[in-house]
DOPAPA-684958 format. One record per atom (N, C-alpha, C, O): residue number from 0; atom name; x, y, z. Coordinates in steps of 0.02 Angstrom, whole numbers. Layout:
+-----+-------+--------+--------+--------+
! num ! atomo !     xx !     yy !     zz !
+-----+-------+--------+--------+--------+
! NUM !    CA !      X !      Y !      Z !
...
+-----+-------+--------+--------+--------+
This chain:
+-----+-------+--------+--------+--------+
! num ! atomo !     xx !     yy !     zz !
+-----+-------+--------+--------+--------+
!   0 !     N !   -173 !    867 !   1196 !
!   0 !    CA !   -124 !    894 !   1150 !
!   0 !     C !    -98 !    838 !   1105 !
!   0 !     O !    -71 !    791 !   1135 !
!   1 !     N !   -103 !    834 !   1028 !
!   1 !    CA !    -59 !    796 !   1004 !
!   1 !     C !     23 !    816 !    973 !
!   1 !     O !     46 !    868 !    951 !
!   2 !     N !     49 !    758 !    981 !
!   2 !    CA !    103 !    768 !    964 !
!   2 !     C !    120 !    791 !    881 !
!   2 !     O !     90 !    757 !    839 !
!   3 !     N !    147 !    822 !    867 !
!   3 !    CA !    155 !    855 !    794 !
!   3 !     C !    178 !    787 !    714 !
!   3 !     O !    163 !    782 !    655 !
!   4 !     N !    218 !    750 !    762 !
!   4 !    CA !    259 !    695 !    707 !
!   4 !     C !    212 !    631 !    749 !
!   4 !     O !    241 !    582 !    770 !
!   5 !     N !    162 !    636 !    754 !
!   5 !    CA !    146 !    560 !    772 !
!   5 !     C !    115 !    522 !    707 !
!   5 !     O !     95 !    548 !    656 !
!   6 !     N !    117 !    464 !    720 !
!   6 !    CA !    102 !    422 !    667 !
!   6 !     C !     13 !    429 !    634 !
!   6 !     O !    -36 !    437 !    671 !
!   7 !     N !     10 !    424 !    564 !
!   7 !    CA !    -80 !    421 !    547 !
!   7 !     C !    -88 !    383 !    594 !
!   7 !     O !    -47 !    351 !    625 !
!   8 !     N !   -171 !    389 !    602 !
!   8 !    CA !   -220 !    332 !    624 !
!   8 !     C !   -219 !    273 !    578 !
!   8 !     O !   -209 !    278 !    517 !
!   9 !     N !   -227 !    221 !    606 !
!   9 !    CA !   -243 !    145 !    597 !
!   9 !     C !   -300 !    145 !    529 !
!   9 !     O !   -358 !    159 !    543 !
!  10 !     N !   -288 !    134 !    479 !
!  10 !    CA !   -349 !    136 !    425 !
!  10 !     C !   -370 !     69 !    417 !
!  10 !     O !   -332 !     21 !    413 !
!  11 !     N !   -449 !     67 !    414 !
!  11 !    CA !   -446 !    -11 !    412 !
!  11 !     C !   -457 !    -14 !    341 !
!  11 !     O !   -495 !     22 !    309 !
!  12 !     N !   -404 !    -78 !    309 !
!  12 !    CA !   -383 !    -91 !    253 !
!  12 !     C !   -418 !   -156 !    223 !
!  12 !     O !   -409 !   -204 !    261 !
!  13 !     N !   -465 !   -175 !    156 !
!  13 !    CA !   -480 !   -219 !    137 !
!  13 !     C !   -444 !   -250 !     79 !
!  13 !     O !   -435 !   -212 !     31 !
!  14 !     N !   -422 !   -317 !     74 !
!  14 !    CA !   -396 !   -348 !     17 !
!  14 !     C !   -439 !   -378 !    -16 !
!  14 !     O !   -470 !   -426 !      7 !
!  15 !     N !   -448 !   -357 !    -69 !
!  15 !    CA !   -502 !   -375 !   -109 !
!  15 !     C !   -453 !   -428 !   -192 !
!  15 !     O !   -446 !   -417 !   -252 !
!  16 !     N !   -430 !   -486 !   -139 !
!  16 !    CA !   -410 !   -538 !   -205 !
!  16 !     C !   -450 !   -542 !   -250 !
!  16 !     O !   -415 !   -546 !   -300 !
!  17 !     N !   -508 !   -543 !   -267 !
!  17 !    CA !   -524 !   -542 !   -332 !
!  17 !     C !   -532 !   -502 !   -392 !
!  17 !     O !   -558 !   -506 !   -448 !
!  18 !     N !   -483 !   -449 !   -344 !
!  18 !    CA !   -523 !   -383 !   -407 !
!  18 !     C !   -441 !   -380 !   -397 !
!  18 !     O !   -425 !   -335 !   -436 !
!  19 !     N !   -388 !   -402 !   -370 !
!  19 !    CA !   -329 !   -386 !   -360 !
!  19 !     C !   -303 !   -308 !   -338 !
!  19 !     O !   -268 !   -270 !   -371 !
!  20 !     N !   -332 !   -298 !   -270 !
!  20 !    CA !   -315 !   -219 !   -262 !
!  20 !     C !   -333 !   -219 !   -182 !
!  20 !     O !   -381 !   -248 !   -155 !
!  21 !     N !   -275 !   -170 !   -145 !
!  21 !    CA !   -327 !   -169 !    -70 !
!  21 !     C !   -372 !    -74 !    -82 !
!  21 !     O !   -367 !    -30 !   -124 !
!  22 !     N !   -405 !    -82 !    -28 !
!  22 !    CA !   -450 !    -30 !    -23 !
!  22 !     C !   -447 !     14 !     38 !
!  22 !     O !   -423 !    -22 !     82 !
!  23 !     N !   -459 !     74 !     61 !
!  23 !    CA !   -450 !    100 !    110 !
!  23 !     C !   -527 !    153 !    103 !
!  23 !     O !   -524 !    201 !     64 !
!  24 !     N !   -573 !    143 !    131 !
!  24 !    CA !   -619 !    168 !    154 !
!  24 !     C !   -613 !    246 !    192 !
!  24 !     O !   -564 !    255 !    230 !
!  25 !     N !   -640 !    277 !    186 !
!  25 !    CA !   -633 !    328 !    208 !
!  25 !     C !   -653 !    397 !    204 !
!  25 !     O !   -625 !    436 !    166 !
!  26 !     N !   -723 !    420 !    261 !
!  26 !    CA !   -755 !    473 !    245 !
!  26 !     C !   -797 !    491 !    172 !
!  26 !     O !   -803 !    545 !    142 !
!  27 !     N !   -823 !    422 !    157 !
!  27 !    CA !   -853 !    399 !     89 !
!  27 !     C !   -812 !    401 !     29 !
!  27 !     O !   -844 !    396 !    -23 !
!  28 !     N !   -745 !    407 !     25 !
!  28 !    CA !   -723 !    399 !    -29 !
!  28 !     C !   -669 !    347 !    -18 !
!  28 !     O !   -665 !    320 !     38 !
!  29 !     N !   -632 !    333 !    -62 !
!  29 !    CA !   -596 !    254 !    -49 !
!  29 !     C !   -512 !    255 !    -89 !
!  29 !     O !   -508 !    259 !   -150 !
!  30 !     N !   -475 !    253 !    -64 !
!  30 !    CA !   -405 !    262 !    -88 !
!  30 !     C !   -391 !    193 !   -101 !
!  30 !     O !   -412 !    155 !    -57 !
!  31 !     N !   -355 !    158 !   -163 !
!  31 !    CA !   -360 !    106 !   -194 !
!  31 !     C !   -276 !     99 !   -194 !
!  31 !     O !   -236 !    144 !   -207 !
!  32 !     N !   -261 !     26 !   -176 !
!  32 !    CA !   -179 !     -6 !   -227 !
!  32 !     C !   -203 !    -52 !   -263 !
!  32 !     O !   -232 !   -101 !   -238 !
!  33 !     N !   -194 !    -44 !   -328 !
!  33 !    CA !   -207 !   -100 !   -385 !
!  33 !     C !   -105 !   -136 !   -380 !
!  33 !     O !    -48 !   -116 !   -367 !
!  34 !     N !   -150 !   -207 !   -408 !
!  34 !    CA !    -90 !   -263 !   -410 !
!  34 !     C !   -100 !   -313 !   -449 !
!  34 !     O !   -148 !   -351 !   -440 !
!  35 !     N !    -62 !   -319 !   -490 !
!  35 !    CA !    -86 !   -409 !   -528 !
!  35 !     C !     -8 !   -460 !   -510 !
!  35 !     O !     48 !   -436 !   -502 !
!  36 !     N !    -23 !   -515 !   -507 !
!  36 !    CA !     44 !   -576 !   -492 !
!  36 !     C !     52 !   -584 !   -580 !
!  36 !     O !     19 !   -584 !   -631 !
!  37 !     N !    129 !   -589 !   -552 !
!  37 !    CA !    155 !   -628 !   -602 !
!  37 !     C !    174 !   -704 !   -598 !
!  37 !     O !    232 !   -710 !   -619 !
!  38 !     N !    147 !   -765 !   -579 !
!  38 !    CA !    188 !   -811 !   -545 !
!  38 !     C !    181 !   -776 !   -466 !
!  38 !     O !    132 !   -746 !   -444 !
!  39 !     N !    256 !   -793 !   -427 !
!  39 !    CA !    251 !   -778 !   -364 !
!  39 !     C !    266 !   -691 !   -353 !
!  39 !     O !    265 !   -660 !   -300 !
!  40 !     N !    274 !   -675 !   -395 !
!  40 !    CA !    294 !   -583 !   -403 !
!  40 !     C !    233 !   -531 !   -385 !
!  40 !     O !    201 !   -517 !   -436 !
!  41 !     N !    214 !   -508 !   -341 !
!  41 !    CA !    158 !   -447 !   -354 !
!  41 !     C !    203 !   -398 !   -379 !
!  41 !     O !    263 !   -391 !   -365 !
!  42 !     N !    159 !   -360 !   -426 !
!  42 !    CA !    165 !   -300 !   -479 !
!  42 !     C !    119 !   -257 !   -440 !
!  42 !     O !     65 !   -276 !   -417 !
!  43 !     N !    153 !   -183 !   -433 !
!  43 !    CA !    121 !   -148 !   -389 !
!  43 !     C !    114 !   -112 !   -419 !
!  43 !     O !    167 !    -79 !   -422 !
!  44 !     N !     44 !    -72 !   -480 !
!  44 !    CA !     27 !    -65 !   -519 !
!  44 !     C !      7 !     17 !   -505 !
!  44 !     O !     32 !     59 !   -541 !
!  45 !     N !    -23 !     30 !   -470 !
!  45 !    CA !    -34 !     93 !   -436 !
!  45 !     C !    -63 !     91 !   -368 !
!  45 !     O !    -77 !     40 !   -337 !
!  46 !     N !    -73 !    182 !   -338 !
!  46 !    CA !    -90 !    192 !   -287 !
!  46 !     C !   -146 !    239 !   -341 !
!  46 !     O !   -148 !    243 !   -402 !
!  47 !     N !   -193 !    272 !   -281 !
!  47 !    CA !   -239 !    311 !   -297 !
!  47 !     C !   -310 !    343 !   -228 !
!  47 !     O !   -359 !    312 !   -209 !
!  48 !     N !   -296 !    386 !   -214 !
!  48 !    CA !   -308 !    407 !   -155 !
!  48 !     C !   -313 !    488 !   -165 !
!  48 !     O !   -272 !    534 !   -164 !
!  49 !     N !   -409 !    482 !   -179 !
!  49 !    CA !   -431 !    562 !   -185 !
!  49 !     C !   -408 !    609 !   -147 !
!  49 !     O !   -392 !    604 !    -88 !
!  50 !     N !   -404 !    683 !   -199 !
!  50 !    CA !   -393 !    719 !   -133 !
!  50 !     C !   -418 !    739 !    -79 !
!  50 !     O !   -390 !    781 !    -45 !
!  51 !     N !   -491 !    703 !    -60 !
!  51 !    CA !   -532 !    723 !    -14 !
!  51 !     C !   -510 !    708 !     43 !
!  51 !     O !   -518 !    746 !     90 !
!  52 !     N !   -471 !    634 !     49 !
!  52 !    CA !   -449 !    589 !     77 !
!  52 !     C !   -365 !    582 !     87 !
!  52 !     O !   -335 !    531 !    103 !
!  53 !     N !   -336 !    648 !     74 !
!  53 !    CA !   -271 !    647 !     39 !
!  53 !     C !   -232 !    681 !    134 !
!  53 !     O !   -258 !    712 !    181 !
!  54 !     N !   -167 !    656 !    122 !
!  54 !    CA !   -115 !    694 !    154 !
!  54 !     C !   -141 !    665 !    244 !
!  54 !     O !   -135 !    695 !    298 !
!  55 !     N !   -172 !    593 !    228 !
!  55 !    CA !   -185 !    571 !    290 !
!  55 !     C !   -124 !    497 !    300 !
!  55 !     O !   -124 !    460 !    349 !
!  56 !     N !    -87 !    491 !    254 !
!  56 !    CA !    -46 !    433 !    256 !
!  56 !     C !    -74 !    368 !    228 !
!  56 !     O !    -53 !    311 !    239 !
!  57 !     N !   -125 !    388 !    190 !
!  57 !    CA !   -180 !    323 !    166 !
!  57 !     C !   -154 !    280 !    128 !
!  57 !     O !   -166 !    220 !    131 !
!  58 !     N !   -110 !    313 !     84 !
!  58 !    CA !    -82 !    278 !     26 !
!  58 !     C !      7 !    249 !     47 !
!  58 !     O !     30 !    199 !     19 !
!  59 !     N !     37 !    280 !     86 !
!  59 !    CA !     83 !    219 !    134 !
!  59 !     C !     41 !    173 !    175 !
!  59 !     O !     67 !    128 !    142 !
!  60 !     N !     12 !    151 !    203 !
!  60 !    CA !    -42 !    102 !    229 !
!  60 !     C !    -66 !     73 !    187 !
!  60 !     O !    -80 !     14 !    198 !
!  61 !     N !    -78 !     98 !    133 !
!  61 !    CA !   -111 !     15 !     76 !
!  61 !     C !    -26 !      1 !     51 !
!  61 !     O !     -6 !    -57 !     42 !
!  62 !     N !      6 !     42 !     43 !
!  62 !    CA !     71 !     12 !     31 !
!  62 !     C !    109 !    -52 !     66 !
!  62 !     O !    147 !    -95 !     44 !
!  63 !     N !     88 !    -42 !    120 !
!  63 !    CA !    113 !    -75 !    164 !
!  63 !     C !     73 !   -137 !    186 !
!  63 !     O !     89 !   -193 !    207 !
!  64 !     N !     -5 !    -96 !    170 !
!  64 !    CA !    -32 !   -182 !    195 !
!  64 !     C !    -36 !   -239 !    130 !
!  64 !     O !    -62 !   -294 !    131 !
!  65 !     N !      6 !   -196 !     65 !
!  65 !    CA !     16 !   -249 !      2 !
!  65 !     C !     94 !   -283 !     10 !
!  65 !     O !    109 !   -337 !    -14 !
!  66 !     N !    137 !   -242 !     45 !
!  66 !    CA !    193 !   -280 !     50 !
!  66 !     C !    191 !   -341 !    120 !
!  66 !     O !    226 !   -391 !    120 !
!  67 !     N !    144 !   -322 !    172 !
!  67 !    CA !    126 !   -376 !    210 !
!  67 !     C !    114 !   -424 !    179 !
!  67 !     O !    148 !   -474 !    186 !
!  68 !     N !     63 !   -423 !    138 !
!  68 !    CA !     20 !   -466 !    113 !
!  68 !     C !     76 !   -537 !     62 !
!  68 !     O !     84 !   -598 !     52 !
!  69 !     N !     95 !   -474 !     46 !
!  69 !    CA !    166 !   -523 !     -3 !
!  69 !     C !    207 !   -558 !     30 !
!  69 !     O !    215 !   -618 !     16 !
!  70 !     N !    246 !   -524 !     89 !
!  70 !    CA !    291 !   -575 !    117 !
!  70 !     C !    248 !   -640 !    168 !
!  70 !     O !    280 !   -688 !    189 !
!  71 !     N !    187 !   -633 !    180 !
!  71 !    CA !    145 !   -668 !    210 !
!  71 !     C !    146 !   -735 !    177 !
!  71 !     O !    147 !   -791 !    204 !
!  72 !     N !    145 !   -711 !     89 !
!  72 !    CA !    128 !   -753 !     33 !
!  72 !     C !    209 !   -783 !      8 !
!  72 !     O !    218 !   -824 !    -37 !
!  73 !     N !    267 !   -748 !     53 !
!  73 !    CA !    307 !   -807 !     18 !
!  73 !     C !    313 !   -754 !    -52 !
!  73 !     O !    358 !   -777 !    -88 !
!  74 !     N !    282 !   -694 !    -82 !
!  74 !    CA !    295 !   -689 !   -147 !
!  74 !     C !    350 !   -630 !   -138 !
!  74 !     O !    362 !   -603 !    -84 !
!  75 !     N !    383 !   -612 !   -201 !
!  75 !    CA !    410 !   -537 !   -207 !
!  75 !     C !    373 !   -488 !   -234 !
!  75 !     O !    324 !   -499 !   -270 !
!  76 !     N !    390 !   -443 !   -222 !
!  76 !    CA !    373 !   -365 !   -250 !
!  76 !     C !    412 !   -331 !   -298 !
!  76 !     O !    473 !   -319 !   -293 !
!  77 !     N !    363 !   -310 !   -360 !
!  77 !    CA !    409 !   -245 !   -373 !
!  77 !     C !    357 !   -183 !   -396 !
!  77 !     O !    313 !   -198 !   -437 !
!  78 !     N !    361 !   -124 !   -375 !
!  78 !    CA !    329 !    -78 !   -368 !
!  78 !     C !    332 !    -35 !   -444 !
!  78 !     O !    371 !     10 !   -460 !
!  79 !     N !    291 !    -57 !   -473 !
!  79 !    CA !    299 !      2 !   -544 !
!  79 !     C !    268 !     58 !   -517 !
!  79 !     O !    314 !     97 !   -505 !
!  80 !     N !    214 !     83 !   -500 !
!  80 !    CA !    199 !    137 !   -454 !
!  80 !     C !    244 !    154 !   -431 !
!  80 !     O !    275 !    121 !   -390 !
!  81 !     N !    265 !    224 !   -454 !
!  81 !    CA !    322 !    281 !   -433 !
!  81 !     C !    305 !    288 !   -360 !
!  81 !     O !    358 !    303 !   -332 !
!  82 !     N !    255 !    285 !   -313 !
!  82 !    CA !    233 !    300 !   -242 !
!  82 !     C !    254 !    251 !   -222 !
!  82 !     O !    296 !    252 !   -177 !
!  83 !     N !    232 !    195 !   -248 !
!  83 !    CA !    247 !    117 !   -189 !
!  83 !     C !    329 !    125 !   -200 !
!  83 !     O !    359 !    120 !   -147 !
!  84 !     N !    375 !    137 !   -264 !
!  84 !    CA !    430 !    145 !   -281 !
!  84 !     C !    449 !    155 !   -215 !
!  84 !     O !    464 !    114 !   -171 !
!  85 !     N !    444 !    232 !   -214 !
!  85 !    CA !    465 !    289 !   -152 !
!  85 !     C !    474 !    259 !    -87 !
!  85 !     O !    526 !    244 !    -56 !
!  86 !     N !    426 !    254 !    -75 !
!  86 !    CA !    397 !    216 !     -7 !
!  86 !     C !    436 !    159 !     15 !
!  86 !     O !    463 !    159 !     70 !
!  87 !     N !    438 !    117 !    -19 !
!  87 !    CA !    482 !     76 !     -8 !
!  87 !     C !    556 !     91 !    -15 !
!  87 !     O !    592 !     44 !      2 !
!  88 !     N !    576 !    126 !    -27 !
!  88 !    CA !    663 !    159 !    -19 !
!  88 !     C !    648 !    188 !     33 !
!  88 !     O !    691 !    169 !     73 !
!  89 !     N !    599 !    238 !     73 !
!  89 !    CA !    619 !    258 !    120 !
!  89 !     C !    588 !    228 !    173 !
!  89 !     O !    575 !    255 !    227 !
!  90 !     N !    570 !    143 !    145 !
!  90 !    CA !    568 !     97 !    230 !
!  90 !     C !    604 !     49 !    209 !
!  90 !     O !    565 !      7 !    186 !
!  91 !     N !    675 !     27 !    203 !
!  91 !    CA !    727 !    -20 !    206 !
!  91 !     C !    715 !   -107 !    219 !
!  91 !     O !    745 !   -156 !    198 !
!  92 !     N !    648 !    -95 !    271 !
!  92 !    CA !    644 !   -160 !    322 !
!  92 !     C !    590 !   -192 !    270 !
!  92 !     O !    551 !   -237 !    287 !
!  93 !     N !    592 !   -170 !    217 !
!  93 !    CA !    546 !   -193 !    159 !
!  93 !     C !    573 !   -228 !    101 !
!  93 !     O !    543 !   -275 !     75 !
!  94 !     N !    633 !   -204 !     78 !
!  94 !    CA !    687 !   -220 !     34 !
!  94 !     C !    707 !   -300 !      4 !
!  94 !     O !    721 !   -321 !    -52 !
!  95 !     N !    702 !   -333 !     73 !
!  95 !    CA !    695 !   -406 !     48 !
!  95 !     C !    653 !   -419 !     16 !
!  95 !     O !    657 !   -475 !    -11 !
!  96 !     N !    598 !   -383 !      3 !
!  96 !    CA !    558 !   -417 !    -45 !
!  96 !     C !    552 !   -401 !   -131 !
!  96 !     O !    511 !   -425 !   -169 !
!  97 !     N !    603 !   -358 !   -145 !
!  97 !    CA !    616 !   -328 !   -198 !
!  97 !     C !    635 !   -376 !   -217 !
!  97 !     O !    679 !   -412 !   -192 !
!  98 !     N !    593 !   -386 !   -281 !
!  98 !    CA !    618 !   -442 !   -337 !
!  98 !     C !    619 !   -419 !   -407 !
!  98 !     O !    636 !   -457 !   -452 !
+-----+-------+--------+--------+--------+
């Protein structure tokens, strides 16, 4: 039996620094966060996550593995993407990195 409110599955997430974006693989199609730096600032440029692939939590998970990635880096965030926006107001423990 699963539980009704349990958390998505674990997506495995690729950061692809050179193209500035992570990636989320998945059932052949691929849900994307684009990002460019400003200096020490990531610009969180969009989310994008087909609907094939949709309403699995894909796109909080690249959210999150770009705000890892940032405080990892010492940089700040600010989310022009209305989703990463969101997302980050309704996880608080993220907030320090709002720049």
């Amino acid at each position: 039996m699963t539980a009704a409110n349990s958390a998505p599955p674990t997506i495995d997430i690729q950061h692809q620094a050179e193209r500035q974006r992570f990636v989320a693989a998945v059932d052949g199609a691929e849900g994307v966060l684009g990002y460019h730096n400003e200096g020490r600032l990531m610009v969180i440029s969009h989310t994008d996550v087909p609907a094939a692939i949709g309403g699995r939590g894909i796109a909080g998970q690249l959210v999150q593995a770009a705000l890892e990635h940032a405080r990892s880096e010492g940089w700040t965030v600010r989310p022009d993407c209305s989703y990463a926006a969101a997302w980050v107001k309704r996880h608080p423990e993220y907030a320090s990195l709002l720049g």
